[in-house]
N, C-alpha and C positions, 0 to 999 in steps of 0.2 A: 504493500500500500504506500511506503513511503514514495518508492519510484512510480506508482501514478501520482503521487502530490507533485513530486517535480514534473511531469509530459503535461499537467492539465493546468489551465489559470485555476478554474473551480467546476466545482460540481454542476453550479449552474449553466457554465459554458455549454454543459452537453445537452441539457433541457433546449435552450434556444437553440443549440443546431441541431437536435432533433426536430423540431418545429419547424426551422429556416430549410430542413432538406427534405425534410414531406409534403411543405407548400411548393417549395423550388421558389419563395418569393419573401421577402423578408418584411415587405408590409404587409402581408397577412398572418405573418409568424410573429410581427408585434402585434397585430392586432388581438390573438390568441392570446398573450402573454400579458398584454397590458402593460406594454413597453413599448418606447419610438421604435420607430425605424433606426435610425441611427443608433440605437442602442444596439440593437440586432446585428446590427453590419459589424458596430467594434467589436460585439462578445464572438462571432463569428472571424474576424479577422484576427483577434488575440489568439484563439484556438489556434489554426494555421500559424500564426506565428512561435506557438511553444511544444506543434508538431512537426513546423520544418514542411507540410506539405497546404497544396491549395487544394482544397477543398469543394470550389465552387468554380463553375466558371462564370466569369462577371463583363456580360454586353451592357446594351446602352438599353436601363430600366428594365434587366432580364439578368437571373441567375438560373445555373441549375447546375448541379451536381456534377464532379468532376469523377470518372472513373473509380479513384482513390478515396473520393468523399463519397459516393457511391457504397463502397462494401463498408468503409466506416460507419455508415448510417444506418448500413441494416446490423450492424455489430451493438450499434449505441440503442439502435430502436427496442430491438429483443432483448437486450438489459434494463434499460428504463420499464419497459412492460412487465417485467418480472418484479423490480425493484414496486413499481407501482401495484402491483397483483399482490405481493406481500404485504405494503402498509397497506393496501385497504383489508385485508383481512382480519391485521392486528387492531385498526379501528375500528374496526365493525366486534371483533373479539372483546376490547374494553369497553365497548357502547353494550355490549349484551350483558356485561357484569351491572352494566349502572339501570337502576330500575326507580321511576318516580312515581309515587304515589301521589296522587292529588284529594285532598280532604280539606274539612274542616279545622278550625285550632281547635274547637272541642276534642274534635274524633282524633285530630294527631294529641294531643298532651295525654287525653284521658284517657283512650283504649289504644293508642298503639306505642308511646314512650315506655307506658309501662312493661309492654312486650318485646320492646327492645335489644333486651338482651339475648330470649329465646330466639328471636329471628338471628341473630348473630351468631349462635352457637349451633343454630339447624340449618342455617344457609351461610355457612362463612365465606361461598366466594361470591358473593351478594355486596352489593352496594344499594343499599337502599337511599333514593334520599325522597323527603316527604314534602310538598309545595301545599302550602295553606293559601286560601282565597275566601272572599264572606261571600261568593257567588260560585257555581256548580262551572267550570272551564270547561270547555270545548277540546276535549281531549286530544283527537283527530286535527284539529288545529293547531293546538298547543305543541302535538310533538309527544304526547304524555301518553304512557300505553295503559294505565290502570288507573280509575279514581272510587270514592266511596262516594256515592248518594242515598239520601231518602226520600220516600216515596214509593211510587208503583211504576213497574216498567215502562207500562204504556206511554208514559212522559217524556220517553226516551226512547221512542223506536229505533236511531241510527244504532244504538248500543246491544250488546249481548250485557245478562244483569244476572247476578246470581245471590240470592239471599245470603245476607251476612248476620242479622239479627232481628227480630220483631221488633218492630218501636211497640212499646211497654212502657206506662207513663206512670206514676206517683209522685204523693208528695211527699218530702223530706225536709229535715231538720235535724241543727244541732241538738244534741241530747242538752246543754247546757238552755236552748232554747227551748223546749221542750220541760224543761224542770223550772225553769221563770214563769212557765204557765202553770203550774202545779201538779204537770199529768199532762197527758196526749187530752190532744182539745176532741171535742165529736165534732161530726163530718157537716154537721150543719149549721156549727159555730165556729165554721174556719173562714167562710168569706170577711169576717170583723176581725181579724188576725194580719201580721206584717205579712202581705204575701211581695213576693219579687217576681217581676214580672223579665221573661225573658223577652226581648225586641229585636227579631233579625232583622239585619237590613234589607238582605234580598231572598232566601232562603225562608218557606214557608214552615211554621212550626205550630208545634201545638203551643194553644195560650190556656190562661185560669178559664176562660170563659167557656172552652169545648168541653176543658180537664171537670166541670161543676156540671155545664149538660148532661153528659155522659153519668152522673149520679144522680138526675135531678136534681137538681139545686138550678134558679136564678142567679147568678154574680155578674154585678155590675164595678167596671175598675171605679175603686174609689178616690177621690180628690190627693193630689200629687203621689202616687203612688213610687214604688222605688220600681225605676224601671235601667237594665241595662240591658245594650245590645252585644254582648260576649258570651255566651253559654261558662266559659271557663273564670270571668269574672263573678254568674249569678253563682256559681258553686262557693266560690272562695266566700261568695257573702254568706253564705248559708252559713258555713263552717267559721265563719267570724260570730255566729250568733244573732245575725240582721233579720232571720222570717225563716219563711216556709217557701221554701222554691220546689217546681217542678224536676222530675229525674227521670232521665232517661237511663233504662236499666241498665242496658248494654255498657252504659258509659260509666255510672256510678257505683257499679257491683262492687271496688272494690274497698270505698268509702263505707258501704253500707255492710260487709263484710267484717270491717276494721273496727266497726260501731262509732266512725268518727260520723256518720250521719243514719238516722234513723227514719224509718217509714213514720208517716203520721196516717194514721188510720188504718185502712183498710181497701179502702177504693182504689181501683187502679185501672186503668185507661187503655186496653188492646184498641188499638187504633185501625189494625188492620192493614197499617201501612208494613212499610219493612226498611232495614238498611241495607244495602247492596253493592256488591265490589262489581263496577261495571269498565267494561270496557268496549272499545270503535269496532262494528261491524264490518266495516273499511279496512280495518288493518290487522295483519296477523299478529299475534302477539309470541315476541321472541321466546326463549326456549328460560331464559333468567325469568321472565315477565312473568308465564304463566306458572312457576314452581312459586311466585312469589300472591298470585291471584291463590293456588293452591293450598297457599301457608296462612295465609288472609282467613281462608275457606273454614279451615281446620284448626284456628287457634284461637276461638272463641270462649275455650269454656276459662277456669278460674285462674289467675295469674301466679306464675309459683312464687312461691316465700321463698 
């Protein structure tokens, strides 16, 4: 290798005369390259000059390949082709270790951080990385091969969707809130209680008002009510002692496990909807993508200690 560092200016030299001897024209082998002309002509003339041969023969606004530059050219082409055959391979090879999850911050912090380590230790040559948005991304456009939604398929025709959880809805609270009331309140003295209301900004959810239907009760939001739009902030206020927030099972099993938050009542809201690891009908999903759609699939149930 050292003795081609001395015969070549560089590497690139052979790029543009592979270009400049497949056009036979060197304004159209900058224009491939996105380089003048005159660049073309010098990277092509320095060659020649640190091979001691011409390589080109050069009329008036006409090149074309000299005998010599001729068999160097299919020597340089079938190298380049090969050289290029191999990096696309090896990028196509690290692009299938990287796999994006597209979710929610709830669904990334609450059900998949915690899983974190298992996926690591069941898929170590995985790359996982997770893209949070407060709105469902266009996966097929984005570039993205897996995301989590809820809801019902139909909503999603372009997609293939495969259940990942029931949405399952309760209320919860801290035990410390909970003991400030003297005891679990009853189900029809909880609309006069702090409730927190969760507010998405684009993403349809369940609110107090379907969560009280669904048990007969009337609730209407009362005057300045505590209202935030972050699922993962309505939790921390729970857990701070501020009310009684809605819970999504899937997501808070292992709060409600830990007894750092406790069911309030009884009532509980099968919506009939579902969560879902979906992904583009359009695209196939790599051989990384779907072991990681599979490990999605299959590692629902309790988080290990």
């Amino acid at each position: 290798m050292q003795n081609l560092k001395r015969l070549l200016p560089s590497a690139s030299a052979l790029v543009v005369f592979e270009a400049a001897g497949r056009h036979e024209n060197f304004t159209r082998a900058a224009e491939e390259l996105g380089m003048t002309q005159a660049a073309v002509s010098y990277a092509v003339r320095t060659l020649e000059t640190h091979l001691g041969v011409a390589l080109f023969h050069r009329s008036h606004r006409a090149v074309s390949l000299s005998e010599t530059g001729a068999r160097f050219h299919a020597d340089v082409s079938a190298g380049l082709a090969r050289i290029q055959k191999s990096a696309e391979q090896l990028r196509a090879k690290g692009r299938e270790a990287n796999v994006t999850l597209a979710a929610s911050t709830a669904f990334a912090s609450m059900w998949m951080l915690p899983r974190i380590t298992r996926l690591r230790d069941e898929l170590p040559d995985i790359d996982l990385r997770i893209q949070t948005s407060v709105r469902d991304l266009d996966l097929e456009e984005e570039g993205i091969p897996l995301g989590i939604r809820g809801g019902e398929p139909s909503q999603w025709p372009s997609y293939h969707a495969a259940v990942l959880a029931p949405e399952v809805v309760n209320a919860v609270a801290s035990p410390a809130y909970i003991e400030s009331l003297g005891g679990p309140p009853a189900l029809a003295d909880m609309p006069s209680l702090r409730l927190i209301h969760l507010e998405e900004p684009v993403r349809e959810a369940c609110d107090w008002r379907e969560w009280f239907r669904s048990a007969g009760i009337d609730y209407a939001k009362p005057y300045r009510p505590l209202i935030i739009n972050d699922y993962v902030l309505v939790i921390q206020a729970v857990l701070a002692g501020e009310g009684i927030a809605l819970g999504w099972s899937h997501l808070i099993a292992p709060q409600i496990r830990s007894g750092a938050l406790v069911p309030v009542g009884d009532h509980v809201l099968e919506t009939g909807k579902a969560f879902y690891v979906v992904w583009p009908r359009g695209i196939e999903l790599g051989a990384s993508a779907r072991r990681v759609r599979d490990w999605l699939l299959g590692s629902g149930g309790p988080i290990p200690r």
